[in-house]
C-alpha positions as CSV (number, residue, x, y, z in Angstrom):
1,X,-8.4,5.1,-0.6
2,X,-8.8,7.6,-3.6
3,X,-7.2,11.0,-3.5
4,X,-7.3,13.2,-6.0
5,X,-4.3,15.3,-7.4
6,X,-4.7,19.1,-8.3
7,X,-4.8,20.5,-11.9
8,X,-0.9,21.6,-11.4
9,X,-0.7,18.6,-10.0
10,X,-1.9,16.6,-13.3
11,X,-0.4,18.3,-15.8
12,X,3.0,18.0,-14.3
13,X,2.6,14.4,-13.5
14,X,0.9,14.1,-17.1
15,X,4.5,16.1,-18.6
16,X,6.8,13.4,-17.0
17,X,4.4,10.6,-18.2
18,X,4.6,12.0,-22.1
19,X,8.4,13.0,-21.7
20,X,9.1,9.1,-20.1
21,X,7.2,7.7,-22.9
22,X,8.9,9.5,-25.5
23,X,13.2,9.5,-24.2
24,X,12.6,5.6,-23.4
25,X,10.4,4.3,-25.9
26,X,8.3,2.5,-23.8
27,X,4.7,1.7,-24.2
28,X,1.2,2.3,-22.1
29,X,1.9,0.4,-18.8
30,X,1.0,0.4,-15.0
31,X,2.2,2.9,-12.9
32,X,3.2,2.9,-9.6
33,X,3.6,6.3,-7.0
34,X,5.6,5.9,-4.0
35,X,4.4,8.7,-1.3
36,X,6.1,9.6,1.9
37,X,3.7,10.8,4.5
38,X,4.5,9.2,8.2
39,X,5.7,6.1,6.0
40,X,6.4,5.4,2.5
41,X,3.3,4.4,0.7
42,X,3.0,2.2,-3.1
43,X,0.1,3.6,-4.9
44,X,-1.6,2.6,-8.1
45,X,-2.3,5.4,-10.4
46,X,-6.0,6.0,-12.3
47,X,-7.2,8.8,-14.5
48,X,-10.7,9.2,-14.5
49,X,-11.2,11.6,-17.5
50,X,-10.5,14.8,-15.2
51,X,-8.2,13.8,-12.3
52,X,-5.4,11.8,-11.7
53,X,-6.4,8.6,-8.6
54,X,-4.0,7.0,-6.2
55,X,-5.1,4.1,-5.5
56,X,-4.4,1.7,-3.2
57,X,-1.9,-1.0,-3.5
58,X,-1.4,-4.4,-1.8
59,X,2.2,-3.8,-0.2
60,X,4.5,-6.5,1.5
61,X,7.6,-6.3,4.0
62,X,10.8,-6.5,2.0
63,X,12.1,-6.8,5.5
64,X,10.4,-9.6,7.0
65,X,13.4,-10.8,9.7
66,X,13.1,-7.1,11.0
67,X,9.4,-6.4,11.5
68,X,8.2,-9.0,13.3
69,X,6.2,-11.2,11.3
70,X,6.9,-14.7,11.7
71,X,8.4,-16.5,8.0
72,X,6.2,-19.5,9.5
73,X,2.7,-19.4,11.2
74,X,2.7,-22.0,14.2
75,X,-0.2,-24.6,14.1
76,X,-1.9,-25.2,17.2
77,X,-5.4,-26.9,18.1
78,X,-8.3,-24.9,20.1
79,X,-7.6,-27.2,22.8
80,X,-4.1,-26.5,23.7
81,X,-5.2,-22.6,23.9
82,X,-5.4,-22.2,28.3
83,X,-8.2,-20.4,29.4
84,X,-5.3,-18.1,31.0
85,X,-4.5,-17.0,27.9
86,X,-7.5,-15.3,27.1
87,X,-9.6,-12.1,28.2
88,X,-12.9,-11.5,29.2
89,X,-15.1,-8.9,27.1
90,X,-15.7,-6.7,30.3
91,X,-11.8,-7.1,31.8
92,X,-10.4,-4.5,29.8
93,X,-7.5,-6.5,28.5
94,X,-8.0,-5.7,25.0
C-alpha cells in the first residue's frame, strides 16, 4: 500500500522533521507514522523526490493473550484430521 500525502500535507510533515532534527540533535533515521482509520496502523515513511509515501509496515500483536492467536501452534499429522472436520467445495461451508 502507497498513499501519497498532499503538498500541505508535506511541508508540514517536512517542518516537524527539520524542527525534530534540530531541538533533539538527532541524526537521519527511519520513520515510523501511526494512522487511525478503523484501527491504528504503523507506516513506514518514503519521499520520492515530490511526495511523501506511507508505506507498509510488518505489525505484530502487543496483545497476544487477548486476540486470539495461540503463543504455541499445535502439531498434528494429516492423518488424525477426521474427514468430519472438513468441507466440501460445493457445501457452502466456507
Amino acid at each position: 500500500m502507497q498513499t501519497i500525502m498532499t503538498t500541505g500535507c508535506i511541508q508540514k510533515n517536512l517542518s516537524i522533521i527539520e524542527l525534530s532534527e534540530k531541538i533533539l540533535g538527532i541524526e537521519d533515521l527511519e520513520i515510523e507514522v501511526e494512522y487511525q482509520a478503523e484501527t491504528i496502523g504503523k507506516f513506514g515513511l518514503d519521499f520520492d523526490g515530490n511526495n511523501f509515501l506511507l508505506t507498509s509496515k510488518q505489525t505484530d500483536c502487543l496483545a497476544k493473550d487477548q486476540c486470539g492467536i495461540p503463543t504455541e501452534k499445535s502439531k498434528m499429522e494429516l492423518s488424525e484430521i477426521q474427514a468430519t472436520n472438513s468441507c466440501a467445495p460445493s457445501s457452502g461451508c466456507c
